[in-house]
PDB file of N, CA, C and O in Angstrom:
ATOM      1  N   UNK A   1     -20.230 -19.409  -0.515  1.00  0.00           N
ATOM      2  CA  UNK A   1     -19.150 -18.571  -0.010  1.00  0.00           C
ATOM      3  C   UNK A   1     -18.575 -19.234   1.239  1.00  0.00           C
ATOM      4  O   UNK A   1     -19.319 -19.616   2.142  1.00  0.00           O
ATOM      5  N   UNK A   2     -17.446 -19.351   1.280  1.00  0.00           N
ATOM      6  CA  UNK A   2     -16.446 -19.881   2.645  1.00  0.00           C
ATOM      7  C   UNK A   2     -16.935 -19.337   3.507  1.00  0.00           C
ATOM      8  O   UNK A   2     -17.681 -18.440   3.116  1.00  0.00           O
ATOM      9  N   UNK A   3     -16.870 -19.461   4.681  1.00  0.00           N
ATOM     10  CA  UNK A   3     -16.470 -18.970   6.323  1.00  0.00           C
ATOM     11  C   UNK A   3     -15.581 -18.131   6.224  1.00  0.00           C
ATOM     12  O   UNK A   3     -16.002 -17.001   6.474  1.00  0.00           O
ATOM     13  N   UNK A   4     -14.574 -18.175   5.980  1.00  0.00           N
ATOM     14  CA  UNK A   4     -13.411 -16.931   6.099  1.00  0.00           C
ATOM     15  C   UNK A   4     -14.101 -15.702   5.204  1.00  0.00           C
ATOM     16  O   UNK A   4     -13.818 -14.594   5.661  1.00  0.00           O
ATOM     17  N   UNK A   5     -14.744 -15.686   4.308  1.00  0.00           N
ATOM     18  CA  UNK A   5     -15.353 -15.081   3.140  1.00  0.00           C
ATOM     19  C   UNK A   5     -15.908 -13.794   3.654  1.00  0.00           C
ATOM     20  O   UNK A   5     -15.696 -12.595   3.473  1.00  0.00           O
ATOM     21  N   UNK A   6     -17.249 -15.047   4.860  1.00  0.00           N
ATOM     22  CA  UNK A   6     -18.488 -14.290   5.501  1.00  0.00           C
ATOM     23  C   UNK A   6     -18.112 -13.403   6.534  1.00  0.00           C
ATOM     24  O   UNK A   6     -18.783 -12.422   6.853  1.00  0.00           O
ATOM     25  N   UNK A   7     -16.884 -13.788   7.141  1.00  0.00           N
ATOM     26  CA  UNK A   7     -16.375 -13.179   8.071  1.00  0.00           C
ATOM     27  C   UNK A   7     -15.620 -12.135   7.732  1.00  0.00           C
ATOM     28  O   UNK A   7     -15.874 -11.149   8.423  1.00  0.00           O
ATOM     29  N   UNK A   8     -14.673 -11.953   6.822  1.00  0.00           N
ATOM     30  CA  UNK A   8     -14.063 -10.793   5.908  1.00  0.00           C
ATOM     31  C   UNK A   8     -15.322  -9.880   5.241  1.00  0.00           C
ATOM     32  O   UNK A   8     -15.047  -8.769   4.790  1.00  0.00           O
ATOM     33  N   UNK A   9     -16.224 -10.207   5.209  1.00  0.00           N
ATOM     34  CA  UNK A   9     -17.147  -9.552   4.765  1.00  0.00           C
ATOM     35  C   UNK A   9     -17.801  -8.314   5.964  1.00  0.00           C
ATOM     36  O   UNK A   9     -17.771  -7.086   6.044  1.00  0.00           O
ATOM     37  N   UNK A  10     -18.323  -9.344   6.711  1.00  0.00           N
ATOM     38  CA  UNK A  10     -18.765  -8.818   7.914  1.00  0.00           C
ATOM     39  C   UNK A  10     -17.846  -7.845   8.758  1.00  0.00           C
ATOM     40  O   UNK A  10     -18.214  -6.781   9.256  1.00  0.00           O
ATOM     41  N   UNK A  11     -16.678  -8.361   8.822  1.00  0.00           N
ATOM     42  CA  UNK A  11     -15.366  -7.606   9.647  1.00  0.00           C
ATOM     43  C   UNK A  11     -15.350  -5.737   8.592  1.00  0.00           C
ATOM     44  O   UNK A  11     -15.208  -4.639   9.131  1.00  0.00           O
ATOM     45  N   UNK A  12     -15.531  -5.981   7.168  1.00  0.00           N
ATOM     46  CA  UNK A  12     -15.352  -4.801   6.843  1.00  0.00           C
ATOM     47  C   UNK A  12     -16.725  -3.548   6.597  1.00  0.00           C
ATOM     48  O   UNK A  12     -16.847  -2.353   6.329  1.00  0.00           O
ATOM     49  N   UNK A  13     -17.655  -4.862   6.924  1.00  0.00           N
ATOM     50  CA  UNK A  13     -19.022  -3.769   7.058  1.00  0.00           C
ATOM     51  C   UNK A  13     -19.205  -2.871   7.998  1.00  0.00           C
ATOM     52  O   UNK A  13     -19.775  -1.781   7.963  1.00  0.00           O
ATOM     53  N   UNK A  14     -18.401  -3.712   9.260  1.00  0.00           N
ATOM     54  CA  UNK A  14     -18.128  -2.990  10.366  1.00  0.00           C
ATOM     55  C   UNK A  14     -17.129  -2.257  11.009  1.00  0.00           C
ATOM     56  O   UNK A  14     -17.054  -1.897  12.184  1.00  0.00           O
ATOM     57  N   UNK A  15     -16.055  -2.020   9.670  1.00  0.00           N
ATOM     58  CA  UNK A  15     -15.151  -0.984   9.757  1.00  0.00           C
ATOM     59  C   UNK A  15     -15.745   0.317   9.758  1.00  0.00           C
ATOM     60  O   UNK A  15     -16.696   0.711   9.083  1.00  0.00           O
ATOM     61  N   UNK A  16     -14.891   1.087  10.816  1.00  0.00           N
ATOM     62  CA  UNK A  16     -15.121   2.654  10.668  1.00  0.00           C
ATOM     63  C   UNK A  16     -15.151   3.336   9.271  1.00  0.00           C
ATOM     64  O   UNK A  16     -14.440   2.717   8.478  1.00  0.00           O
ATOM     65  N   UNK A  17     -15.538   4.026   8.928  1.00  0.00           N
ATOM     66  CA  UNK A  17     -15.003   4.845   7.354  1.00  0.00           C
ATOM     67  C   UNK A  17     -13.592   5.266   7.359  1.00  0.00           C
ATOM     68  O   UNK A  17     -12.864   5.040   6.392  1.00  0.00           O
ATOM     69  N   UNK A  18     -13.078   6.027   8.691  1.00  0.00           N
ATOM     70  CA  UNK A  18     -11.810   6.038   8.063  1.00  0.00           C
ATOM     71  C   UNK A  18     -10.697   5.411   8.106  1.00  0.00           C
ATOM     72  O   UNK A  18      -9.583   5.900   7.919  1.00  0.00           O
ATOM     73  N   UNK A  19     -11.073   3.835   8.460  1.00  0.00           N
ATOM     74  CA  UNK A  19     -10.388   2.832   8.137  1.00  0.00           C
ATOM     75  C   UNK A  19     -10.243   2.138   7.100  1.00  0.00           C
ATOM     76  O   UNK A  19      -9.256   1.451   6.839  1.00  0.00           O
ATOM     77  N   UNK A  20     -11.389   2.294   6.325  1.00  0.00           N
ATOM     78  CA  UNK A  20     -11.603   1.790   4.945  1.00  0.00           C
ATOM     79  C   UNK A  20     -10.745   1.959   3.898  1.00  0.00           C
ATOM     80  O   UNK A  20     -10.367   0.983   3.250  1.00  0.00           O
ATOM     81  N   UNK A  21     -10.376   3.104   3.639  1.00  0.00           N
ATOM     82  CA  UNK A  21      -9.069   3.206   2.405  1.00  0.00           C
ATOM     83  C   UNK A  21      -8.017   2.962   3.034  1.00  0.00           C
ATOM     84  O   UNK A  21      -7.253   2.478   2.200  1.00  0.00           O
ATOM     85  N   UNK A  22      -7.328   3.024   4.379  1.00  0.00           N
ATOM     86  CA  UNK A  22      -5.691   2.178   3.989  1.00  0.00           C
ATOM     87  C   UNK A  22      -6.183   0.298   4.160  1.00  0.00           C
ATOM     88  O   UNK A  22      -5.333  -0.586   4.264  1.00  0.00           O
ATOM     89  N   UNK A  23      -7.353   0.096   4.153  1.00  0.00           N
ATOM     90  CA  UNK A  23      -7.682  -1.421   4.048  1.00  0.00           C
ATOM     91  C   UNK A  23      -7.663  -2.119   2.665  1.00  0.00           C
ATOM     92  O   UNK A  23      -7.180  -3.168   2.238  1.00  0.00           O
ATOM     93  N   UNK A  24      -8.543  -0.883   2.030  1.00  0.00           N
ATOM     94  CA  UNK A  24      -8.928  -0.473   0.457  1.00  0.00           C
ATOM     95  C   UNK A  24      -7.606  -1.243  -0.622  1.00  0.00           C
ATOM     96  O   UNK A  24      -7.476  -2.191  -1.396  1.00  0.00           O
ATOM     97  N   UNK A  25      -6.683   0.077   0.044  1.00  0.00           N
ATOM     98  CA  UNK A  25      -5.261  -0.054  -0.396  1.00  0.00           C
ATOM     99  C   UNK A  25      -4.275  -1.774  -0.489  1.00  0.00           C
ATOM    100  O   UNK A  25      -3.650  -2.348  -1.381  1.00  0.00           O
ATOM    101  N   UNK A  26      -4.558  -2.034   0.752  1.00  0.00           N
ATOM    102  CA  UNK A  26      -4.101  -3.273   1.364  1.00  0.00           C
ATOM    103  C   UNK A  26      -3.918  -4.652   0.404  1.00  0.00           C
ATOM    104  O   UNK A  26      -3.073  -5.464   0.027  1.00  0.00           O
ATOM    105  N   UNK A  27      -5.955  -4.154   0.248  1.00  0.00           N
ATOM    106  CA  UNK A  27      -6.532  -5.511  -0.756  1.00  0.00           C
ATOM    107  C   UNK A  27      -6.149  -5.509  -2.074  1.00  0.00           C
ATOM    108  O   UNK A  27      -6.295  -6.484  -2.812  1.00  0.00           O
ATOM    109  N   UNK A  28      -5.530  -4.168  -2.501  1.00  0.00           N
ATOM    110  CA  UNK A  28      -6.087  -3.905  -3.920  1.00  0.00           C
ATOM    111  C   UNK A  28      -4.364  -4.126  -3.939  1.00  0.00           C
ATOM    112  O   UNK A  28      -4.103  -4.450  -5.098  1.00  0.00           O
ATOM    113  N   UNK A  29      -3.540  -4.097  -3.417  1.00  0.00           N
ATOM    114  CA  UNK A  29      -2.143  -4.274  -3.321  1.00  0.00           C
ATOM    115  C   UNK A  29      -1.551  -5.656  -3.799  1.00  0.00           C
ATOM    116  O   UNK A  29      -0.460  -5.980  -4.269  1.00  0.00           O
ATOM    117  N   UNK A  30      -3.237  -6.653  -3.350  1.00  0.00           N
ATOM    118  CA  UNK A  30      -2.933  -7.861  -3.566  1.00  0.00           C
ATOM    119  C   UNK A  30      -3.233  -8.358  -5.226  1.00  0.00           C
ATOM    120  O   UNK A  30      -3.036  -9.517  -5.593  1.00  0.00           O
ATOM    121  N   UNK A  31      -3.594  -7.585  -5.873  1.00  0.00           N
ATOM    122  CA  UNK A  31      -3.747  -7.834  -7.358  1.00  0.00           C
ATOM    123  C   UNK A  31      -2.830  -6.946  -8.155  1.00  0.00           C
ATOM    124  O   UNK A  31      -2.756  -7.077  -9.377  1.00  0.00           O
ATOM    125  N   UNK A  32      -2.234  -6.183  -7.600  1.00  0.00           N
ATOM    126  CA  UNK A  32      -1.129  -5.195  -8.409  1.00  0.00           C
ATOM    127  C   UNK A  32       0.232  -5.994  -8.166  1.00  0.00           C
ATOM    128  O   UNK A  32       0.478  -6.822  -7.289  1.00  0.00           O
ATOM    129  N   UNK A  33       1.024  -5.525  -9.166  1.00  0.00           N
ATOM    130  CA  UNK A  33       2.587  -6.122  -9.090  1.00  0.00           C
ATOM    131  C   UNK A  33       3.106  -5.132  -9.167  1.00  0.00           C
ATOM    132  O   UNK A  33       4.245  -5.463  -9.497  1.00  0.00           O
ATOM    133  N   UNK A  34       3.078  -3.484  -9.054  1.00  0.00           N
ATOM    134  CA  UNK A  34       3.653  -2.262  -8.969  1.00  0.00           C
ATOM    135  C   UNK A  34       4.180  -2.400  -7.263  1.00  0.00           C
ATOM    136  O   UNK A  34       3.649  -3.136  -6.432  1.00  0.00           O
ATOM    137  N   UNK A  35       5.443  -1.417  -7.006  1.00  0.00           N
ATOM    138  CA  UNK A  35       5.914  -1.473  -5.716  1.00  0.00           C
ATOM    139  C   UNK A  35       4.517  -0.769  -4.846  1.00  0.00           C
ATOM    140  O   UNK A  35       3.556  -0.163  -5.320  1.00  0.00           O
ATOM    141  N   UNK A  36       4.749  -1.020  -3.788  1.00  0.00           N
ATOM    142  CA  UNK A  36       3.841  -0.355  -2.455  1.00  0.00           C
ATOM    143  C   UNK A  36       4.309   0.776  -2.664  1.00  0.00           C
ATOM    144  O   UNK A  36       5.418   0.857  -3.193  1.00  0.00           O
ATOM    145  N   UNK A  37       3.278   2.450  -2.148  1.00  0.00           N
ATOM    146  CA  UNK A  37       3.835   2.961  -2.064  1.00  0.00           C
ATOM    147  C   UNK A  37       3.311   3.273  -0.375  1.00  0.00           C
ATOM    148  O   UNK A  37       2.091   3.213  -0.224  1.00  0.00           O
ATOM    149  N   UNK A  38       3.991   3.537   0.651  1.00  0.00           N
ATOM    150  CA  UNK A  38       3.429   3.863   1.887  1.00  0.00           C
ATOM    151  C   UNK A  38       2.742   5.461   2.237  1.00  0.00           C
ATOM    152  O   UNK A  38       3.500   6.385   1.940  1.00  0.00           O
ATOM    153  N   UNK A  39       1.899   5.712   2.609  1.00  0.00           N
ATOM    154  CA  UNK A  39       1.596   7.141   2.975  1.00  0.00           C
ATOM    155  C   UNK A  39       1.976   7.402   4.666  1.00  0.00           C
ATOM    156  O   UNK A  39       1.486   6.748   5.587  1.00  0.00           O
ATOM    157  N   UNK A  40       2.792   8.322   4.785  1.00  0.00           N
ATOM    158  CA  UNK A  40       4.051   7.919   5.954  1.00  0.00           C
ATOM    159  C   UNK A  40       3.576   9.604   6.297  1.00  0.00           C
ATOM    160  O   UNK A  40       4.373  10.360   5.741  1.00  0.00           O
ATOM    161  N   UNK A  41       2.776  10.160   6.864  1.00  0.00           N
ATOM    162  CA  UNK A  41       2.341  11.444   7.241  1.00  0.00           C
ATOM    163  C   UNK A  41       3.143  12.057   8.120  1.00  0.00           C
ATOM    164  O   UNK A  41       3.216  13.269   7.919  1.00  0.00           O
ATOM    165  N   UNK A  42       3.798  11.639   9.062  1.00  0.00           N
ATOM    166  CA  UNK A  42       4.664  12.285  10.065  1.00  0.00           C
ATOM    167  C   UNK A  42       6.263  12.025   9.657  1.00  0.00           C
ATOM    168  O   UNK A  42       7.038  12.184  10.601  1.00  0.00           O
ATOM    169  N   UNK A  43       6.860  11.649   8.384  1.00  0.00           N
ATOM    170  CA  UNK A  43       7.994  11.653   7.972  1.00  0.00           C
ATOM    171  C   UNK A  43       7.518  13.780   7.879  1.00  0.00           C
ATOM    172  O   UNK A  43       6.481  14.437   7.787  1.00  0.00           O
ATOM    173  N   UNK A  44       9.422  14.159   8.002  1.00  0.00           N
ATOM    174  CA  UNK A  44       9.829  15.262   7.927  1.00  0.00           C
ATOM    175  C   UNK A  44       8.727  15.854   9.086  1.00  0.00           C
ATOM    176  O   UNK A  44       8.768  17.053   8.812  1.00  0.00           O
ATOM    177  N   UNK A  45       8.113  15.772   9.809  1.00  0.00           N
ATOM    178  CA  UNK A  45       7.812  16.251  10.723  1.00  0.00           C
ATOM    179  C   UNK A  45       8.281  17.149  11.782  1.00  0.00           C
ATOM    180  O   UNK A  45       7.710  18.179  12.139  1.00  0.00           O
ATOM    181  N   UNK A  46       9.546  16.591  12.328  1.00  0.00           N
ATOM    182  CA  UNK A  46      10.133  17.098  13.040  1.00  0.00           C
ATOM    183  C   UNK A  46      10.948  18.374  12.845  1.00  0.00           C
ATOM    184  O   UNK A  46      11.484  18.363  11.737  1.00  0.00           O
ATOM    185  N   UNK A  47      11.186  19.334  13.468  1.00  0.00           N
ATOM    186  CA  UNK A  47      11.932  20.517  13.192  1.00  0.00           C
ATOM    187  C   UNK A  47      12.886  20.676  14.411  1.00  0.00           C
ATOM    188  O   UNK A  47      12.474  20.298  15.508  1.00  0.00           O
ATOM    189  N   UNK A  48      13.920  21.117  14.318  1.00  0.00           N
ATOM    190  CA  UNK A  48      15.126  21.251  15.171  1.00  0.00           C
ATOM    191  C   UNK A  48      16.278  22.283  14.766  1.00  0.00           C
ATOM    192  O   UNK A  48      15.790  23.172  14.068  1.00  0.00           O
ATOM    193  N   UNK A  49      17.375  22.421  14.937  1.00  0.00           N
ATOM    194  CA  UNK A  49      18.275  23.130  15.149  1.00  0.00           C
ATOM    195  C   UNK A  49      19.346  22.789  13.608  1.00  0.00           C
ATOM    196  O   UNK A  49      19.018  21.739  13.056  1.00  0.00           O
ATOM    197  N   UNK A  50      20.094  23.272  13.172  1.00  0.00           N
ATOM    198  CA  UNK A  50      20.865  22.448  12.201  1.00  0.00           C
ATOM    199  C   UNK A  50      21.592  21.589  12.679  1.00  0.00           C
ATOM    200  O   UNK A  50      21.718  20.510  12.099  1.00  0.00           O
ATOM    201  N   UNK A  51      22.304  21.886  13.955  1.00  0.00           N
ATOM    202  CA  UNK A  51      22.977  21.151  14.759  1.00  0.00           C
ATOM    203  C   UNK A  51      22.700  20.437  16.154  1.00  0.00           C
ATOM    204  O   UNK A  51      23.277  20.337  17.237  1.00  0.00           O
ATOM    205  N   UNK A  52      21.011  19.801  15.315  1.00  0.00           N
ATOM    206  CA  UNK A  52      20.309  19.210  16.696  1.00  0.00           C
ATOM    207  C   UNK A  52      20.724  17.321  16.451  1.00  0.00           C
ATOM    208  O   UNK A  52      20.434  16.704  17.476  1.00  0.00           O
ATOM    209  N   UNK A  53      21.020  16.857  15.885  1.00  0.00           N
ATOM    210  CA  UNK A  53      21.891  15.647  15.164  1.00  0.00           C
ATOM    211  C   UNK A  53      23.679  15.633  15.822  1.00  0.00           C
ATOM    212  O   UNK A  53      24.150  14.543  16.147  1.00  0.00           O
ATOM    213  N   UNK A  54      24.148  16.333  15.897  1.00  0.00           N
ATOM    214  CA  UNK A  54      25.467  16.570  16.359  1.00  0.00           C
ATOM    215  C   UNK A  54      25.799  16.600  17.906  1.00  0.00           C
ATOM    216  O   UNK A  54      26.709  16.131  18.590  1.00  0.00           O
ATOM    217  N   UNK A  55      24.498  17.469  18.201  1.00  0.00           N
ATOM    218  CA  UNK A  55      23.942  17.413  19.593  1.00  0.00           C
ATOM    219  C   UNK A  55      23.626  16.375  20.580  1.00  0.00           C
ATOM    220  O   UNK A  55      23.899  16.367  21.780  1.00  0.00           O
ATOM    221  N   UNK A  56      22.847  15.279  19.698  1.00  0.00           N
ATOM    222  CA  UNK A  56      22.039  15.113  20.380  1.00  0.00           C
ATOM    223  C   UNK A  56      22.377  13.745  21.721  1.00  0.00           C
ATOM    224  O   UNK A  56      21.652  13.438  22.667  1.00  0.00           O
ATOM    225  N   UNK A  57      23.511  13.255  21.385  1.00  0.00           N
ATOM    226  CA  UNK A  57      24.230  12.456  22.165  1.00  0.00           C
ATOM    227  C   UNK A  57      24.297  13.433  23.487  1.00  0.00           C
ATOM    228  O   UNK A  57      24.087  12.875  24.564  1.00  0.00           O
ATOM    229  N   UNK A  58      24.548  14.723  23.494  1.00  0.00           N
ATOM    230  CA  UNK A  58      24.628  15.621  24.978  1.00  0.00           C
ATOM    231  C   UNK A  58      23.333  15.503  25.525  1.00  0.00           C
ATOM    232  O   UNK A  58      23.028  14.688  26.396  1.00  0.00           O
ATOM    233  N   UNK A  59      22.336  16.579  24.844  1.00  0.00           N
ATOM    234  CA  UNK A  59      20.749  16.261  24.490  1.00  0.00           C
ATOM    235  C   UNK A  59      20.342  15.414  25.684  1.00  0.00           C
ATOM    236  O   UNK A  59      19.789  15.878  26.682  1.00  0.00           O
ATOM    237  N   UNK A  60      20.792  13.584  25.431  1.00  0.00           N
ATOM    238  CA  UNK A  60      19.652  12.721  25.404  1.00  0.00           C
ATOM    239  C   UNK A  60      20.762  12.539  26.603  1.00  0.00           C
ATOM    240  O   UNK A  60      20.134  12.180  27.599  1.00  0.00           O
ATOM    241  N   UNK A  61      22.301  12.655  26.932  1.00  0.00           N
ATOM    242  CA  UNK A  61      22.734  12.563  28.195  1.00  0.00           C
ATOM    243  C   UNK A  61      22.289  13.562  29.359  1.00  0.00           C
ATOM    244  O   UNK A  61      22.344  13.083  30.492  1.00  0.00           O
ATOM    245  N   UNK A  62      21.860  14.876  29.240  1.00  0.00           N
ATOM    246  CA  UNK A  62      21.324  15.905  29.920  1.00  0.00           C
ATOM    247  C   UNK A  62      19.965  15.571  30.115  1.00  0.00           C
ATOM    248  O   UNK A  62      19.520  15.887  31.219  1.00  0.00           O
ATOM    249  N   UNK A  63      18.940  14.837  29.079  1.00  0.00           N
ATOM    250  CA  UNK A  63      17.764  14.437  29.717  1.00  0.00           C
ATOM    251  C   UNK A  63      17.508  13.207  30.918  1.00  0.00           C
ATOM    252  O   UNK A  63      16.522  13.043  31.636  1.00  0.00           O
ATOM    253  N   UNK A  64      19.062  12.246  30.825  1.00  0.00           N
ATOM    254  CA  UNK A  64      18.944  11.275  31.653  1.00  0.00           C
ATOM    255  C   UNK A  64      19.151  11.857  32.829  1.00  0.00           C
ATOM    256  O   UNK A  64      18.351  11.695  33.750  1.00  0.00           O
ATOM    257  N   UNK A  65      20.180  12.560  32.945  1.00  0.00           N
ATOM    258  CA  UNK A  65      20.585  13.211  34.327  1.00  0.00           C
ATOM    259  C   UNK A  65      19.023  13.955  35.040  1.00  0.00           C
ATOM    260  O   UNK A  65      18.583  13.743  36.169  1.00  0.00           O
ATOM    261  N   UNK A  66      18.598  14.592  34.279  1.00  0.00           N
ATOM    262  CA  UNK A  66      17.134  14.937  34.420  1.00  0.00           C
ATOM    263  C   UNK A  66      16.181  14.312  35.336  1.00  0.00           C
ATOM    264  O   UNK A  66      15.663  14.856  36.311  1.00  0.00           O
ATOM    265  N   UNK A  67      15.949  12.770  34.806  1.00  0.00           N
ATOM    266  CA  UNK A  67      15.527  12.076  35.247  1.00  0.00           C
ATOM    267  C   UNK A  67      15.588  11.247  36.338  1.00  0.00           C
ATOM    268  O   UNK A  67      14.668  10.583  36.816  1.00  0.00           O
ATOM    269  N   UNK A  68      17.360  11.369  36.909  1.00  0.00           N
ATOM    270  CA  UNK A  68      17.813  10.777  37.941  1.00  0.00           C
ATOM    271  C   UNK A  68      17.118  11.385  39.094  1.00  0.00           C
ATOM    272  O   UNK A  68      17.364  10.999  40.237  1.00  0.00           O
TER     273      UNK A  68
END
């Protein structure tokens, strides 16, 4: 077995557990030819106003003034 081998080996014995499956994923990505799919947990997260987008140029000018 290579050096890079023993060391990829070792590096994942000593991964946390819940690092292990998006690593899992990573490797196994490298033998599939299907697209990636990403697990993106904080997409749609955010909640706001309907007209917090239209806003938000005032918003982010009223927080600078803030800050002055």
């Amino acid at each position: 077995m290579s050096v890079m081998r023993e060391e990829l080996h070792h590096l994942v014995d000593c991964l946390p557990e819940e690092k292990v499956a998006p690593l899992l994923r990573l490797v196994r990505d490298q033998f599939d030819e299907r697209p990636v799919v990403r697990d993106l947990p904080f997409i749609g997260t955010l909640e706001a106003e309907p007209d917090f987008a239209e806003r938000s140029e005032e918003i982010l000018r009223s927080e600078d003034n803030h800050s002055l």
